[in-house]
C-alpha positions in Angstrom: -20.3 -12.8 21.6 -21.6 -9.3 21.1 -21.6 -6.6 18.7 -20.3 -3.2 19.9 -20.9 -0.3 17.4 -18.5 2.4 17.8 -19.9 6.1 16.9 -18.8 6.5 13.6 -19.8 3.1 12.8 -23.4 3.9 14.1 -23.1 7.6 12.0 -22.3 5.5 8.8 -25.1 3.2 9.6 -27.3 6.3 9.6 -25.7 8.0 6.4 -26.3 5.1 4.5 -29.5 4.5 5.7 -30.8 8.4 4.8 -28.9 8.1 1.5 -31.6 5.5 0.4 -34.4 6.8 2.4 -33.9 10.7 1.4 -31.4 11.1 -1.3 -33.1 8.0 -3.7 -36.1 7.8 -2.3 -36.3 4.4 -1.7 -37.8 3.8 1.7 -38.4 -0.3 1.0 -34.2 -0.6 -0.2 -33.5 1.7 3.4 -35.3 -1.0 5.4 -33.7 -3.8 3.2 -30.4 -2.4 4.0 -31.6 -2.2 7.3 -32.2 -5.7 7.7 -29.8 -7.0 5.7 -27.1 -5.6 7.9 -28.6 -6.8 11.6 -28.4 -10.4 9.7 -24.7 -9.8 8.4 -23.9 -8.7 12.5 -25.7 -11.4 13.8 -23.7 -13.9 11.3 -20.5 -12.0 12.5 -21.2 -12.5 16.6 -21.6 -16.5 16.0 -18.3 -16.6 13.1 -15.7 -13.3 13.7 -13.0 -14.8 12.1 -15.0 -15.4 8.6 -14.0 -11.6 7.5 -11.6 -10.9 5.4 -7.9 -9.7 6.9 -7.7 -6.0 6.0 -3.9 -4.9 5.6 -3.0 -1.4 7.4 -2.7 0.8 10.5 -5.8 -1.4 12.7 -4.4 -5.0 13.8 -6.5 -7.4 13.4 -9.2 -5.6 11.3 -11.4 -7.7 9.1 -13.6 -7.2 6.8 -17.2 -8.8 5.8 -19.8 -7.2 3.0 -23.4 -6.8 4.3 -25.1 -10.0 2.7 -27.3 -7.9 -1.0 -25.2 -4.6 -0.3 -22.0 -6.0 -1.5 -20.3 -2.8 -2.3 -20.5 -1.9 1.7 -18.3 -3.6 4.2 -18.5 -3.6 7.9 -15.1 -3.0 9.3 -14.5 -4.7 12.7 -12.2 -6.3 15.0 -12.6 -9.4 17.6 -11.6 -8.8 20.9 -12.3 -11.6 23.5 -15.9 -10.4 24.3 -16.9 -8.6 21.1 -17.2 -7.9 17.6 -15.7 -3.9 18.0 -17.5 -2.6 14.6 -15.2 0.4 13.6 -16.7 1.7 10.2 -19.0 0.7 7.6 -18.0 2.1 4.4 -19.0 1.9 0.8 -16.6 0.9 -1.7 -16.7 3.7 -3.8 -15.2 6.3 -1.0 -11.7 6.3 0.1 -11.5 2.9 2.1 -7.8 3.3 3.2 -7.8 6.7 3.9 -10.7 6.7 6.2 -9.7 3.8 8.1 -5.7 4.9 8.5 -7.2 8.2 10.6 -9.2 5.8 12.9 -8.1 5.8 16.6 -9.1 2.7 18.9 -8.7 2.6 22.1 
């Protein structure tokens, strides 16, 4: 199975990543984040079903925390062929309200 990033999943991805890199100034916690989210996809392409069932307007959304980034949670669906990443948000913004404006197609 493969991972598909959807654009504002790859723009969180980036956010995040510039937040530790720019804002904190921690360039070694940016690559750890880095690093510890490619293993948290890659665990997610061999076990989908493993996150969490998220209740709202996206059937079949899960949801799995980036393994030593707890607080951040990759939002996704299974479809036969992929793991559709939707968002990746951190716990302390408005989870539900960003995710009930999401539109997939």
């Amino acid at each position: 199975m493969k991972v598909e990033l959807l654009p504002r999943a790859e723009s969180d991805i980036v956010r995040q990543f510039r937040y530790y890199l720019l804002d904190r100034g921690a360039p070694l916690v940016a690559q750890r984040f880095r690093e510890a989210l490619r293993e948290s996809l890659d665990l997610l392409k061999i076990h989908p079903c493993m996150g969490h069932l998220s209740r709202g307007s996206i059937t079949g959304l899960r949801s799995w925390p980036i393994k030593d980034f707890e607080t951040i949670h990759i939002f996704y669906i299974e479809t036969p062929r992929a793991v559709r990443v939707i968002r990746i948000l951190h716990g302390k913004r408005d989870v539900r309200r960003i995710l009930k404006q999401e539109k997939i197609s």
